[in-house]
C-alpha positions in Angstrom: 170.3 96.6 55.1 172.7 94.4 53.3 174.5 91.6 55.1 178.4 91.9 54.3 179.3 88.1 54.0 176.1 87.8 52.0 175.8 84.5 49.7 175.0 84.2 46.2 172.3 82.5 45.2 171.4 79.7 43.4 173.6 77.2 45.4 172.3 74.0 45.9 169.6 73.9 43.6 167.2 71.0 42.7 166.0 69.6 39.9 163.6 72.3 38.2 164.9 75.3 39.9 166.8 78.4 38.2 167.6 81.9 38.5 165.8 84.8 36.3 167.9 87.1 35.3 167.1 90.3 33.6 166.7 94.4 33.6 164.6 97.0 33.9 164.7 100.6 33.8 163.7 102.8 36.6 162.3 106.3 36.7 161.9 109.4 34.2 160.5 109.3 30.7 162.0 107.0 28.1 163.4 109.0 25.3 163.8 107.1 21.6 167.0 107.6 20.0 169.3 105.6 17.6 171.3 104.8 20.5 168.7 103.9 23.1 169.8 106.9 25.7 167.2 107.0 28.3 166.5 109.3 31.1 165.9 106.6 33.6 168.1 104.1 35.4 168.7 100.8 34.2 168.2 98.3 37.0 169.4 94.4 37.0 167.9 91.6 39.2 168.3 88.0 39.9 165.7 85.7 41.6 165.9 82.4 42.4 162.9 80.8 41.1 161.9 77.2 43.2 159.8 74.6 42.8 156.9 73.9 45.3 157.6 70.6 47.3 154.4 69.4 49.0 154.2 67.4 52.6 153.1 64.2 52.7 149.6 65.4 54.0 148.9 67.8 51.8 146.7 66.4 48.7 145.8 68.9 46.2 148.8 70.8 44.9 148.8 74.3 44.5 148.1 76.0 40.8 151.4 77.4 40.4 154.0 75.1 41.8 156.7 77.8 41.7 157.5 80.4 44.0 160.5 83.0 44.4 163.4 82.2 46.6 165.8 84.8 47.2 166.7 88.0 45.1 169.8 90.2 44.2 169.3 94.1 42.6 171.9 96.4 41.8 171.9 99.5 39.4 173.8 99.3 36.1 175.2 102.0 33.8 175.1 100.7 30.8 174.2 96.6 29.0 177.1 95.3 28.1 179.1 92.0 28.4 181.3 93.2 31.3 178.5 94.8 33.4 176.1 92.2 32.7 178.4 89.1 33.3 180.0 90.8 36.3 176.8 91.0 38.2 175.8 87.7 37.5 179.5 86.5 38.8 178.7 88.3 41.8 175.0 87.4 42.5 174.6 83.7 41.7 176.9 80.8 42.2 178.7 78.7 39.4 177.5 75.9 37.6 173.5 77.1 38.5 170.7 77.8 35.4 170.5 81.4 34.7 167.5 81.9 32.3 168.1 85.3 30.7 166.5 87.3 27.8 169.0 87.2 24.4 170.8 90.5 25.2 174.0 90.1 23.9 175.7 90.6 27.2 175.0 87.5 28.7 176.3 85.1 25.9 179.8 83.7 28.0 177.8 82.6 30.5 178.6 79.4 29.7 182.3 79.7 29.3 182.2 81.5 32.9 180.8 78.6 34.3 176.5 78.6 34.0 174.4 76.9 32.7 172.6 79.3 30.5 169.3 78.9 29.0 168.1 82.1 26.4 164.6 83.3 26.2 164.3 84.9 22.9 162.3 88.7 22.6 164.7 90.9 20.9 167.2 91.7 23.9 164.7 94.5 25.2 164.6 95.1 29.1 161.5 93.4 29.9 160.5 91.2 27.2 159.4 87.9 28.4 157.9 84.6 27.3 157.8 81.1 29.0 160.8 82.3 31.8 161.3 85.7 33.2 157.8 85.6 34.9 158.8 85.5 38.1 161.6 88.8 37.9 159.3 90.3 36.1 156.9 90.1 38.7 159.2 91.3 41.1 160.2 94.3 39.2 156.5 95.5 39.6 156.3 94.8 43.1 159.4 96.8 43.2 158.0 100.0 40.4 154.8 99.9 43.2 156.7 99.8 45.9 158.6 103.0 44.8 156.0 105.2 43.4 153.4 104.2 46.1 155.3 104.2 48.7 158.1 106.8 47.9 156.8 108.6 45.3 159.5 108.2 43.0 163.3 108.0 44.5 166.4 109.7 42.9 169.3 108.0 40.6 171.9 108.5 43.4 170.5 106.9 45.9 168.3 104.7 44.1 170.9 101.3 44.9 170.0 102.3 48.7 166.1 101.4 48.0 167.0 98.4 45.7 168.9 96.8 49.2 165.9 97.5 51.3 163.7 96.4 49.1 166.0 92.9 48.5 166.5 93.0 52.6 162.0 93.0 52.6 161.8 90.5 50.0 164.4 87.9 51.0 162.7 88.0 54.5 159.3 88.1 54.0 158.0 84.8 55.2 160.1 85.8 58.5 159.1 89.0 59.8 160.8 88.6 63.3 164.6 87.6 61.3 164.6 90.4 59.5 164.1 92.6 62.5 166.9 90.4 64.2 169.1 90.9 61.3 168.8 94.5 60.8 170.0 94.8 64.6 172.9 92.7 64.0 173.8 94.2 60.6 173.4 97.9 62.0 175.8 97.0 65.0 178.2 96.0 62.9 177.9 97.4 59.1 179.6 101.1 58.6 177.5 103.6 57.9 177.7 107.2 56.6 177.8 110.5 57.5 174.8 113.1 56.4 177.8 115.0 54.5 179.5 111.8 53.4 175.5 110.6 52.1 174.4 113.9 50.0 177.9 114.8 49.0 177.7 111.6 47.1 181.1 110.2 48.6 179.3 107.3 50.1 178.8 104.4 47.8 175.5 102.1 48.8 176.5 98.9 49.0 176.6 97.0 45.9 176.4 93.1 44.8 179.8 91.7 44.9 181.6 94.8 47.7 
């Protein structure tokens, strides 16, 4: 479910609009150590986060004049600068706002090229104030999703549910494209072997492959 010559997002944005960038961790029980080692899987996402434009007959404005525009996922190993950065390189396009938390990870975003606006809240996977709403939210669409649907998915193929989801999310105002798109992607996209799959040769496809 993910498009080869995908684009990043964030291009072309107005006045007002951003991306939300920031992580979460996925699955077993959290255990508290010096060093933070956890039994679940740390998960990164970018949304692009848009401001409503109403029509010229439309009169009373909706409450919340921002919506979500289109999302990136991918699972990370670890929180530093070179994981961090390397997604965002590969997920949004240069010279857009990235609002992220103030993780240590993502401070040369602006000498890679984005405008970078920090949310302060101790660095800790999600910790929000006035930004970060809108991942936030999508993170638990996407915990709901998993554990209501699924029941829980494993660590290795846990980047496989993170594209579907992003495939569901990125088309959900357009239920008839995404259908069309899966066709077209599944005609052309390799795919793996049941060995290849659960002998855990195959690498899901990741942002930035």
């Amino acid at each position: 479910m993910v498009r080869p010559d995908r684009a990043r997002i964030g291009g072309n944005l107005n006045r007002g609009d951003h991306v939300e960038v920031d992580e979460t961790w996925i699955g077993g029980a959290l255990r508290r150590t010096a060093r933070s080692d956890t039994d679940k899987t740390l998960v990164i996402g970018a949304v692009e986060v848009l401001q409503w434009k109403p029509k010229r007959d439309v009169t009373v404005a909706p409450r919340n004049r921002l919506y979500a525009g289109r999302l990136r996922m991918e699972v990370l190993h670890d929180r530093d600068s070179t994981s961090l950065c390397r997604f965002v390189e590969a997920a949004v396009e240069p010279q857009a706002l990235v609002i992220t938390s103030d993780c240590p990870g993502y401070t040369t975003l602006t000498q890679r090229g984005y405008q970078h606006r920090v949310v302060a809240g101790g660095g800790e996977p999600e910790v929000t104030e006035d930004y970060l709403s809108m991942v936030r939210l999508v993170f638990l669409n996407l915990k709901s999703w998993l554990s209501g649907t699924h029941h829980g998915v494993s660590p290795k193929h846990l980047q496989a549910y993170l594209n579907e989801f992003a495939f569901r999310f990125n088309r959900r105002l357009a239920p008839f494209s995404a259908f069309r798109s899966l066709l077209g992607i599944g005609a052309s996209a390799e795919s793996p072997t049941y060995e290849d799959l659960y002998s855990g040769r195959w690498r899901h496809p990741r942002i930035g492959d």
